[in-house]
C-alpha positions as CSV (number, residue, x, y, z in Angstrom):
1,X,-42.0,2.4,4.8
2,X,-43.3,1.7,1.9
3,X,-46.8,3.8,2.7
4,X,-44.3,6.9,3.3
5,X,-42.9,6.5,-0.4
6,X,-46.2,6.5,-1.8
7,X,-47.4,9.6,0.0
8,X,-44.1,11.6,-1.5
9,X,-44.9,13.3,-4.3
10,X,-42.9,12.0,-7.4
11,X,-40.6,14.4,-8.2
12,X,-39.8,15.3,-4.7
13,X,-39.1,11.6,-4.1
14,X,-36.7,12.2,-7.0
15,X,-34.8,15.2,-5.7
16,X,-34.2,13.4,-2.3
17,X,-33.5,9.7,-4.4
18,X,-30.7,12.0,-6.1
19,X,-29.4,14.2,-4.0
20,X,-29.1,10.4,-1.1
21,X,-27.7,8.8,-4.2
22,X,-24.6,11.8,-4.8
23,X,-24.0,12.2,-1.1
24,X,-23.5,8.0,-1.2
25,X,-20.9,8.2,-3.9
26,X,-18.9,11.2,-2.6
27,X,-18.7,9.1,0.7
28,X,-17.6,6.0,-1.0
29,X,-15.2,7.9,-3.2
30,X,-13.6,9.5,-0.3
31,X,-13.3,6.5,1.7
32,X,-11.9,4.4,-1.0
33,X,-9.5,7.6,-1.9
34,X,-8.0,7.0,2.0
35,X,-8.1,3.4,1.5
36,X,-5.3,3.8,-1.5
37,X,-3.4,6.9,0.1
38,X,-2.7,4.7,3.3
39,X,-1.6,1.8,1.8
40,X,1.0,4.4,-0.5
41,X,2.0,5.6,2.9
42,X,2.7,1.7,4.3
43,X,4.4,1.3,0.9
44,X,6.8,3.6,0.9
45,X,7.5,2.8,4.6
46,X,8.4,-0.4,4.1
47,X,10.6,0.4,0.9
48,X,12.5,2.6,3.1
49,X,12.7,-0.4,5.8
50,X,14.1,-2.8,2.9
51,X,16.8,-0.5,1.5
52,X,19.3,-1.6,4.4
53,X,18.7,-4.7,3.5
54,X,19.4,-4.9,-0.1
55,X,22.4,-3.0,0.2
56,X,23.8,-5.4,2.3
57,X,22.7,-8.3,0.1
58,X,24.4,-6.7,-2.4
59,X,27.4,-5.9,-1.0
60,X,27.2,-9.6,-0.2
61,X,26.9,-11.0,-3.5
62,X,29.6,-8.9,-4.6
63,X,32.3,-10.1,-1.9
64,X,31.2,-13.7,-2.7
65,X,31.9,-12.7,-6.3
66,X,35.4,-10.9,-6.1
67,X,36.6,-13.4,-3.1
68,X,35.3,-16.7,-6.2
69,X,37.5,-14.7,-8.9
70,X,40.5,-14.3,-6.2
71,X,40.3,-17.6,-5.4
72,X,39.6,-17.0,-1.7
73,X,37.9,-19.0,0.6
74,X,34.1,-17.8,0.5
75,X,33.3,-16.7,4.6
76,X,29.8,-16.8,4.7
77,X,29.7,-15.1,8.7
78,X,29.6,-11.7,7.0
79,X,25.8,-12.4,6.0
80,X,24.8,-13.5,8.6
81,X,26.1,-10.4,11.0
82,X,23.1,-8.3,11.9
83,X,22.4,-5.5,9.7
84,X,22.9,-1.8,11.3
């Protein structure tokens, strides 16, 4: 390999060293673009997932709350019913 570099004429050695070296960062760019737009996609999806969730919990807290401040007994069988 080394005998075909040294047959290349210098600037067309360039040309090719620069035009490898752009096409090398556009595919890295691109790839690492898709890298970061996937995981926004699993993101969001799992924010979606989790909204259930912390609406109950809250919803929760807030019985345990108002049932403290009535003086109620505290039934904790309402947390642990599954979510719908």
């Amino acid at each position: 390999m080394g005998g075909v570099l040294k047959s290349v004429d210098t600037p067309l050695a360039v040309g090719v060293l620069t035009a490898s070296t752009t096409i090398f960062i556009s595919v890295i760019s691109i790839l690492v673009s898709k890298y970061f737009e996937q995981k926004l996609i699993i993101r969001n999806e799992q924010r979606i997932k989790k909204i259930p969730i912390y609406e109950k919990l809250i919803e929760f807290t807030f019985k345990i709350l108002t049932q403290a401040r009535d003086g109620k007994k505290i039934r904790v069988q309402f947390f642990l019913s599954p979510i719908k």
